[in-house]
Backbone bond lengths (Angstrom), bond angles and torsions (degrees), N, CA, C in turn:
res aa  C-N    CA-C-N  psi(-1)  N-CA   C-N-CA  omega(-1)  CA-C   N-CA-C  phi
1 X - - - 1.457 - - 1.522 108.91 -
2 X 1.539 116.27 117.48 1.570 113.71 -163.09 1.986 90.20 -109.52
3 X 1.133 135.72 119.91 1.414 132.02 156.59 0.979 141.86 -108.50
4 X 1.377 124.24 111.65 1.721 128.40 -104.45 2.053 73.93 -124.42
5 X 1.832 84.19 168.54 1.301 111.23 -168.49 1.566 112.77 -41.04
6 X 1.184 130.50 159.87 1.910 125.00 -176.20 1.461 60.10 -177.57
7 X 1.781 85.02 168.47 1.879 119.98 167.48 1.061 111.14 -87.92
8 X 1.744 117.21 -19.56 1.843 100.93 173.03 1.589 78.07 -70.51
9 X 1.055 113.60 -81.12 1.903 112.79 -145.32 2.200 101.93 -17.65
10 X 1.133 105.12 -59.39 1.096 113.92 164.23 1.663 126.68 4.30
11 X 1.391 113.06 -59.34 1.742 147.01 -170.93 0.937 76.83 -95.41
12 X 1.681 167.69 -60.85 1.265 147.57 -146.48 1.005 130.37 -40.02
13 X 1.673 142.52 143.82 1.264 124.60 -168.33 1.630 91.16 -141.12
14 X 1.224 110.99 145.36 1.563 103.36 -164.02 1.836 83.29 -140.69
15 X 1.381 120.30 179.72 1.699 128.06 -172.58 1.616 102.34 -100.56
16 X 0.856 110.23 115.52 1.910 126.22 176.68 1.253 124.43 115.60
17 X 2.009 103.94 -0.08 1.485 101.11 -143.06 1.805 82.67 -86.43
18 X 1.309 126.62 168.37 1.541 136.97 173.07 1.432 126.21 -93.71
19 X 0.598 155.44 166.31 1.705 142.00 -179.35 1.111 113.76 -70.29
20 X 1.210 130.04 -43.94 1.615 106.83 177.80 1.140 122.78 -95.65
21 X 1.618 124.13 6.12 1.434 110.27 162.21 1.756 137.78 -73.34
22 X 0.677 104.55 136.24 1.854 104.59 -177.01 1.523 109.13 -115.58
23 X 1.630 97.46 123.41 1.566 125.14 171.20 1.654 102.56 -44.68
24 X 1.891 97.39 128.81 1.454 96.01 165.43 1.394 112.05 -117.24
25 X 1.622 125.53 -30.87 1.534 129.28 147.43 1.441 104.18 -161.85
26 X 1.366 100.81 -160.22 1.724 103.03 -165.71 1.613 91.82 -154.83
27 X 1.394 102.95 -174.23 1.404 112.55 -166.52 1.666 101.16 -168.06
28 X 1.282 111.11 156.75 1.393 120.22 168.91 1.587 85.11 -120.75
29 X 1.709 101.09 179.75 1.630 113.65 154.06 1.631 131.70 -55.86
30 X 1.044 92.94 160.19 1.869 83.67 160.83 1.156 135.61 -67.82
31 X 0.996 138.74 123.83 1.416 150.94 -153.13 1.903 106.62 -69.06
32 X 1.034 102.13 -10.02 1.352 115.31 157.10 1.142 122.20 -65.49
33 X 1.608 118.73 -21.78 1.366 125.05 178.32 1.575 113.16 -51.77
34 X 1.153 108.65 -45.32 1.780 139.58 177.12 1.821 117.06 -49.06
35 X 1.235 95.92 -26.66 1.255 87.41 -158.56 1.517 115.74 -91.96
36 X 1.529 122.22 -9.87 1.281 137.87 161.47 2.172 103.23 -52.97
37 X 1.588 99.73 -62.39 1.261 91.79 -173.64 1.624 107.14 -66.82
38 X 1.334 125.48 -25.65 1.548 106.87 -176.02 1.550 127.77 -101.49
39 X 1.440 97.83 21.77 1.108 126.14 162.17 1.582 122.91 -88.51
40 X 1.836 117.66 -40.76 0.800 115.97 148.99 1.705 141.03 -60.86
41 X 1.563 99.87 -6.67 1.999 94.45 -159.22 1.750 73.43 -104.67
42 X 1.463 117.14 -21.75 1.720 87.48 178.14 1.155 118.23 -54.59
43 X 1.715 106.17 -53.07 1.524 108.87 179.02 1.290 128.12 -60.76
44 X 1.613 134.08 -26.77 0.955 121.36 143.52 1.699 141.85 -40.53
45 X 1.431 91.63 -28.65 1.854 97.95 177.67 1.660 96.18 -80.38
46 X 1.627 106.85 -42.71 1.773 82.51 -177.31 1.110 123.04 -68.50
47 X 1.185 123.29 -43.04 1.771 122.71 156.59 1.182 114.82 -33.43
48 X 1.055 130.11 -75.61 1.366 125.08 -176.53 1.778 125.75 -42.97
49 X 1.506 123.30 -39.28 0.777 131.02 160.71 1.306 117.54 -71.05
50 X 0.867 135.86 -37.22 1.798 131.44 -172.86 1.989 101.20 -75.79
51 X 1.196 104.81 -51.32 1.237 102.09 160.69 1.341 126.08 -34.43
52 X 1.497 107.24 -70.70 2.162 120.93 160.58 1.773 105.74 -31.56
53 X 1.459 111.17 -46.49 1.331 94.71 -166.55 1.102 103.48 -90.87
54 X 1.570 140.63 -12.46 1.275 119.49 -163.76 1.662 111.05 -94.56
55 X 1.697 89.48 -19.69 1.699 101.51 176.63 1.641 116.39 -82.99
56 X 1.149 111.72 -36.95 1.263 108.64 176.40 1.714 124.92 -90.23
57 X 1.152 115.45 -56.18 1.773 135.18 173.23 1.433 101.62 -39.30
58 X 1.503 142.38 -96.44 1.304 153.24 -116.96 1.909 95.56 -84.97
59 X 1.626 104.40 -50.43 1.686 100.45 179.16 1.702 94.39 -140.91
60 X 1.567 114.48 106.31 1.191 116.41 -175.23 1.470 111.00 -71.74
61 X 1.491 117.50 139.80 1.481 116.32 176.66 1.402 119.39 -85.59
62 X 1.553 114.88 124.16 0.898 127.99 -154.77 1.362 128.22 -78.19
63 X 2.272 108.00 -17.94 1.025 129.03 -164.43 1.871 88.57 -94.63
64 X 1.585 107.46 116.50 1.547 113.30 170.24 1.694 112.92 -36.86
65 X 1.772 102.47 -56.42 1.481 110.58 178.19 1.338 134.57 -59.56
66 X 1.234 108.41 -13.25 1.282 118.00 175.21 1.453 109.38 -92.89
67 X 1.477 102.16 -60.10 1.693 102.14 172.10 1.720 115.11 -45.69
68 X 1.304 112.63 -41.41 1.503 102.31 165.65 1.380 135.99 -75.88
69 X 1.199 130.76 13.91 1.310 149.44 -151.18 1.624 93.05 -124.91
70 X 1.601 109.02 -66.90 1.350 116.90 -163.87 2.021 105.02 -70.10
71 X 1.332 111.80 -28.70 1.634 126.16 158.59 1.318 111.66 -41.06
72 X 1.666 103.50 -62.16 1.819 111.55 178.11 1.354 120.03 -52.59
73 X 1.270 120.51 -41.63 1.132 129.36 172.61 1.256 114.05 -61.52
74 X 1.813 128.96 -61.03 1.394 116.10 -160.83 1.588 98.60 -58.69
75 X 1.357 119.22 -26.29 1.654 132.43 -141.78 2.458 83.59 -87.59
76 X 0.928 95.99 -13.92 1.574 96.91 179.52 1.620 103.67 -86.35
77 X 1.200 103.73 -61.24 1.337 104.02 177.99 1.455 130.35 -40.10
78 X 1.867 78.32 -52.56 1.655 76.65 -176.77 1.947 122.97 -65.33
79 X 1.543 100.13 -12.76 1.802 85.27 -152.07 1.839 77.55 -91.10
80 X 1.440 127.32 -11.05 1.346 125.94 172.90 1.628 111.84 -52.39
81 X 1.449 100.01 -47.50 1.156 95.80 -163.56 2.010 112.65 -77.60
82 X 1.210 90.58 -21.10 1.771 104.46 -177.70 1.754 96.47 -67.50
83 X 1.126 98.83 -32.20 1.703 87.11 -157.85 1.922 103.36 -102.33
84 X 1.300 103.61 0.66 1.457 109.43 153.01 1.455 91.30 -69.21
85 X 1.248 129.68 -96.31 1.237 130.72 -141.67 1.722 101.48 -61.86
86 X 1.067 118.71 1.86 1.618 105.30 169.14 1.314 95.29 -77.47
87 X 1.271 136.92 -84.81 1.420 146.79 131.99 1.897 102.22 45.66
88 X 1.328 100.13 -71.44 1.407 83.25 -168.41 1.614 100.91 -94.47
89 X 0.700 118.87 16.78 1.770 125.34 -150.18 2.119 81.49 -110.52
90 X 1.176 113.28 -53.16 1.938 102.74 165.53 1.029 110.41 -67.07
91 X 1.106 122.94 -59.02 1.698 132.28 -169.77 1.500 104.91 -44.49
92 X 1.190 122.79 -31.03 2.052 124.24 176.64 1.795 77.80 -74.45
93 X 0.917 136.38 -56.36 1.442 119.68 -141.99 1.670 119.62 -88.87
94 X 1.450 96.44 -20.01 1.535 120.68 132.64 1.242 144.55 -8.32
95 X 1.618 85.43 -52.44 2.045 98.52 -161.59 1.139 87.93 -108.14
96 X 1.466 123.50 140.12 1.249 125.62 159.35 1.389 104.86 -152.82
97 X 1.319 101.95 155.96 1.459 127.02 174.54 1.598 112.63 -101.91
98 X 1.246 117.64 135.19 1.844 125.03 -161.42 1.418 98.78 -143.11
99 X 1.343 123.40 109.16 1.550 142.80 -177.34 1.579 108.16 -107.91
100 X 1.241 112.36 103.88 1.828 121.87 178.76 1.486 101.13 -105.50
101 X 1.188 109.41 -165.04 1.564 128.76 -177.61 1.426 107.88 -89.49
102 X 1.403 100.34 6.13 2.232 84.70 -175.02 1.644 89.28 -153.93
103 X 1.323 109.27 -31.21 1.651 90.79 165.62 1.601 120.84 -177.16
104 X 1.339 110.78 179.92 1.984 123.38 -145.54 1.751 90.77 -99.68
105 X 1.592 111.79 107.37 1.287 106.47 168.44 1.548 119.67 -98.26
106 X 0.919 118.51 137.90 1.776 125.33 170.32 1.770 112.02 -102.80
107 X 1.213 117.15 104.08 1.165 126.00 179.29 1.814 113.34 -94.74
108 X 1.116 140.60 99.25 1.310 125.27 175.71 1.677 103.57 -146.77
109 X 1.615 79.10 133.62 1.446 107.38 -162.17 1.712 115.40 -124.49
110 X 1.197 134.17 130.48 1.479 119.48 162.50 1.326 110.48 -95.49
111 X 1.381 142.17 -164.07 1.539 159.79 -134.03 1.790 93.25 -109.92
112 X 1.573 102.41 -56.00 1.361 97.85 -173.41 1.732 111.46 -113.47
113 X 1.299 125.23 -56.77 1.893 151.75 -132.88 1.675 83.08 -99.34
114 X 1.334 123.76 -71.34 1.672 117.19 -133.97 1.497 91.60 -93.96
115 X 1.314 144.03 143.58 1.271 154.60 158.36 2.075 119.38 -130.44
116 X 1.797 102.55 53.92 1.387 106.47 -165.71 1.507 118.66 -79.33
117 X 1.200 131.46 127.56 1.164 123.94 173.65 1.749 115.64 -145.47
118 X 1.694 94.04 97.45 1.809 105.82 169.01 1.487 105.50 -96.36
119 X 1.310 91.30 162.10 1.553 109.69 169.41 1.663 104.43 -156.79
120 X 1.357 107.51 134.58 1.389 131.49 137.51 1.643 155.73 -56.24
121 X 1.023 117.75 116.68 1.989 105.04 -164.34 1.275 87.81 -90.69
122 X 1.428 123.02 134.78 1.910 139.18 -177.19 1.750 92.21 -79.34
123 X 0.896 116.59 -24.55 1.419 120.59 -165.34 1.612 112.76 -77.88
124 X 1.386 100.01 -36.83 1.608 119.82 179.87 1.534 114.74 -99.21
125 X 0.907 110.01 12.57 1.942 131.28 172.46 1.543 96.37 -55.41
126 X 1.325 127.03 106.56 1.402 102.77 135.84 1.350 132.13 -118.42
127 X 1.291 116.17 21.25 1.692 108.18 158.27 1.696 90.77 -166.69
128 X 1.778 91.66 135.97 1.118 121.80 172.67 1.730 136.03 -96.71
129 X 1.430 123.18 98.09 1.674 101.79 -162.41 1.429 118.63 -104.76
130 X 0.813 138.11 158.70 2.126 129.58 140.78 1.123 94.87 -124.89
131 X 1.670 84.65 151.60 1.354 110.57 164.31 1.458 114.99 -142.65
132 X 1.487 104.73 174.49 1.696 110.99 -170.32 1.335 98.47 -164.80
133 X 1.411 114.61 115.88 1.388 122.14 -163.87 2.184 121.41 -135.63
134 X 1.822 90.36 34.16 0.897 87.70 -174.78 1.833 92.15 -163.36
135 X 1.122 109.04 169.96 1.557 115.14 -168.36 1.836 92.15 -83.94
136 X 1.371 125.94 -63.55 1.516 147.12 166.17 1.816 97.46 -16.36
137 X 1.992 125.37 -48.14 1.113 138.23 -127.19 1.757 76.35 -106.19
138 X 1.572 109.44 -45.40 1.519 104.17 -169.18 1.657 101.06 -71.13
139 X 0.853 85.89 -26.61 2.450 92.87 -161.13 1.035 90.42 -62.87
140 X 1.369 140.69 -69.83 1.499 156.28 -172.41 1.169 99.14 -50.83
141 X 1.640 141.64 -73.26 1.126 139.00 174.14 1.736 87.83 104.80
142 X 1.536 110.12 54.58 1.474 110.29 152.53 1.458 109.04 -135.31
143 X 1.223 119.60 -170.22 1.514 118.69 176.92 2.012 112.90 172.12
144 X 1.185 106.02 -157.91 2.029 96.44 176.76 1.414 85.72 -112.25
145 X 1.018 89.96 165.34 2.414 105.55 167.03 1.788 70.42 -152.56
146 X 1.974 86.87 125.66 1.588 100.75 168.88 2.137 103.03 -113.39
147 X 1.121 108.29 134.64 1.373 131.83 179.98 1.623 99.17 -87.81
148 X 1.130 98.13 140.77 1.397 107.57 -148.26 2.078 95.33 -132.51
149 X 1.385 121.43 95.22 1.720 96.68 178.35 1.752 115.60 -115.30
150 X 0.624 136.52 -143.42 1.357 141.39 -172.90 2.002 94.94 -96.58
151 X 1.171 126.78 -53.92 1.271 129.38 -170.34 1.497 111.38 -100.47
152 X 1.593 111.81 -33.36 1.506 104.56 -169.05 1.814 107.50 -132.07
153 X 1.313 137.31 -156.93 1.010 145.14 -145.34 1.581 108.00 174.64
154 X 1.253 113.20 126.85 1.824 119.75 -162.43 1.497 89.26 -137.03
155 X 1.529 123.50 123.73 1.345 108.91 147.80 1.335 112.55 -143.04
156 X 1.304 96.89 155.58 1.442 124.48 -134.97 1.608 95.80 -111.01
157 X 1.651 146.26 70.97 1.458 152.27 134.72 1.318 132.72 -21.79
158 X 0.967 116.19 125.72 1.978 119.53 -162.58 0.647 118.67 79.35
159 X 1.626 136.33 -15.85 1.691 116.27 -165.77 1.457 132.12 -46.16
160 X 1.190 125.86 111.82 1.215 133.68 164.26 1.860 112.04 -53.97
161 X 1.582 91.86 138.39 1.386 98.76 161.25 1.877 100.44 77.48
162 X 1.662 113.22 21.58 1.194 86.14 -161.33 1.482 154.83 -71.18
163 X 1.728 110.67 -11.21 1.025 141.85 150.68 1.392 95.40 -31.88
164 X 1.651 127.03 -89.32 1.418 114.85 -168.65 1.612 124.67 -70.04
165 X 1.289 107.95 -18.69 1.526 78.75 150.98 1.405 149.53 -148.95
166 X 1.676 73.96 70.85 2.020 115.66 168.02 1.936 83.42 -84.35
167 X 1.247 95.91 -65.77 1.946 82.42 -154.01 1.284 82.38 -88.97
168 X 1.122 171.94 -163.30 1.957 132.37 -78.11 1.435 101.71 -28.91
169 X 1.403 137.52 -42.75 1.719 127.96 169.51 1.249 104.58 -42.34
170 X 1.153 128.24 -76.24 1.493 141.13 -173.94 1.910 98.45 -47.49
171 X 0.941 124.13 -62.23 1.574 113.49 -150.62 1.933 95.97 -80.00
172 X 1.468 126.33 -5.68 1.212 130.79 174.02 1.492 100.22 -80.38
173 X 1.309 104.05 -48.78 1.930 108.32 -173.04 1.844 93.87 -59.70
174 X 1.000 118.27 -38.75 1.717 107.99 179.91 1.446 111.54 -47.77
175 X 1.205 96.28 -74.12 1.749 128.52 178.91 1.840 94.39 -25.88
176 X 1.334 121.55 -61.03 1.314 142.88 -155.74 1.285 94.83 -43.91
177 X 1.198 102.67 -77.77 1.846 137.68 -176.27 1.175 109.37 -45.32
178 X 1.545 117.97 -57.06 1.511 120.00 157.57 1.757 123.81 -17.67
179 X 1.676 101.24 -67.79 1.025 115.21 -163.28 1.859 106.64 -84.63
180 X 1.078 97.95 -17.13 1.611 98.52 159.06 1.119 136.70 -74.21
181 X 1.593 120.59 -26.07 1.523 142.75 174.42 1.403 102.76 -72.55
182 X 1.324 104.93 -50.69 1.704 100.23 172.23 1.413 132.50 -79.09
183 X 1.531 112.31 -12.21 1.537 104.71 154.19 1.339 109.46 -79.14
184 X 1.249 128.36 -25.59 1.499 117.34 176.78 1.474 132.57 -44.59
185 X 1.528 92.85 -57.36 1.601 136.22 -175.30 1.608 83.79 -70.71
186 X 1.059 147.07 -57.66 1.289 134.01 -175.88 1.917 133.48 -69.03
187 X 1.356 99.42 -21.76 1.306 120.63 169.96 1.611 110.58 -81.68
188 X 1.427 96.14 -46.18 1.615 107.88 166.69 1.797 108.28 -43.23
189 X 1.184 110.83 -62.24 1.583 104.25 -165.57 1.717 110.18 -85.77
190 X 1.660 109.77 11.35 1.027 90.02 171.09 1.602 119.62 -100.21
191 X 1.430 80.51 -22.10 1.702 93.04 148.06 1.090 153.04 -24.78
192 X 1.328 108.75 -74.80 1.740 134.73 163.71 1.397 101.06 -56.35
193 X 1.744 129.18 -60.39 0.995 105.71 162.76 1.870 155.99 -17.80
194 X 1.184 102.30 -53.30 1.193 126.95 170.64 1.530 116.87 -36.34
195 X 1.396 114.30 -76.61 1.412 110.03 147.63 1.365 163.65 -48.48
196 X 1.607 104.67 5.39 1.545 130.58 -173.43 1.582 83.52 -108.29
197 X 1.445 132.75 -49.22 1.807 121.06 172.06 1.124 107.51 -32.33
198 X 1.653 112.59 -90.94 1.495 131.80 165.34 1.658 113.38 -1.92
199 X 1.538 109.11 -64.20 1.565 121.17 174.54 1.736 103.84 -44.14
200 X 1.495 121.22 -56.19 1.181 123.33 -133.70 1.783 97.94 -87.24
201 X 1.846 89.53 -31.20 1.562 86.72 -167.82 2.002 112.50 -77.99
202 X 1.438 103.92 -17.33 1.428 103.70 161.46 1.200 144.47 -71.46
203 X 1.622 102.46 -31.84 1.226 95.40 149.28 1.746 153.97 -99.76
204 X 1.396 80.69 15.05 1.982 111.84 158.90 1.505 109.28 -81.70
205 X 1.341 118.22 -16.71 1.577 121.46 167.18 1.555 107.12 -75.55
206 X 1.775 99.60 -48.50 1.513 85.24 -177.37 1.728 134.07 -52.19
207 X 1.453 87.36 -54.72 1.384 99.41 162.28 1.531 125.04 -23.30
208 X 1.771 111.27 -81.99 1.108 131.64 -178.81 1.935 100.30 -34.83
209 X 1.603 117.63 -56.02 1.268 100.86 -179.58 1.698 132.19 -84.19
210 X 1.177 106.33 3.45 1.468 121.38 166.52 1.735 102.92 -80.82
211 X 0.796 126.63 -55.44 1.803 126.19 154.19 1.517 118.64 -10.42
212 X 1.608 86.08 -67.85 1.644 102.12 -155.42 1.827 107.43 -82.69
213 X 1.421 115.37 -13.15 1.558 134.31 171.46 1.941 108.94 -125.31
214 X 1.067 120.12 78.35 1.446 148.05 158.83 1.567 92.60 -30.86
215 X 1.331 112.61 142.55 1.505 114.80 139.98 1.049 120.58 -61.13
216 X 1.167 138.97 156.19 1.234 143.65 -179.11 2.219 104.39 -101.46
């Protein structure tokens, strides 16, 4: 699920972001991510139940203690298995990907242990990839795009939608660079400046003391 630029998103305030960057959308994984764990808690419920019925229904056990013992148990399993899949079921909602005007954040977090947070400068990009390496990866229409910088390396797993957003990646990394050339170019001339003051105000001194001492 990719959720692309709006004017609320705009006001958004997300953890790392800097003051002058502005949200253009965000993304979680593919929702495919999910389906490994809820594939498993089905089968856990059918297990668990077929077990319940085959132990209890057909020849009921007669010993209270046992029947309550073997209860405790299915009743363990089961809330194990629910609270695995809660478990990964935040943890997708967790991870997110956060695309501004200057750079690619990766936020991923679990409930208690993991607290990760990289980021990328769009400006300092120099090679951009996707990939898709499976028939499942094309059908779905997700895949990785790895970020590529001079010091570090970001890659980016599940992306949904990835075709579109490789190029919103790409047309942000423009934008980036853009806006970097022109703070450059602008720091640059304030530069040069600096020394044409200096120039101007010395020789308004000269003046002033050629004034005040006449030739004779």
């Amino acid at each position: 699920m990719v959720i692309v630029h709006s004017k609320l998103l705009a006001d958004m305030d997300f953890e790392g972001q800097h003051a002058d960057e502005e949200l253009h959308f965000y993304c979680y994984q593919h929702s495919i991510r999910l389906l490994w764990p809820l594939t498993k808690l089905v089968a856990w419920n059918v297990l668990i139940a077929g077990l319940g019925y085959l132990t209890f229904v057909p020849v009921p056990i007669e010993d209270p203690l046992t029947r309550r013992a073997l209860l405790t148990l299915f009743t363990v399993f089961f809330l194990f298995a629910h609270i695995e899949f809660l478990a990964r079921f935040y943890r997708y909602f967790l991870y997110v990907i956060v695309a501004t005007d200057r750079k690619i954040h990766r936020i991923k977090k679990t409930l208690l242990l993991i607290d990760d947070h990289q980021s990328i400068d769009l400006s300092m990009l120099q090679d951009m990839m996707k990939s898709q390496h499976s028939i499942i990866q094309k059908l779905f229409g997700f895949g990785t795009i790895t970020l590529e910088a001079q010091d570090s390396m970001m890659r980016l797993h599940f992306m949904p939608h990835i075709h579109e957003t490789y190029e919103m990646l790409m047309h942000l990394r423009e934008v980036a660079r853009a806006k970097a050339a022109n703070e450059k170019r602008g720091s640059g001339n304030i530069f040069l400046q600096k020394p044409l003051r200096l120039f101007d105000t010395k020789s308004s001194m000269r003046k002033s003391v050629q004034h005040a001492h006449p030739s004779r």
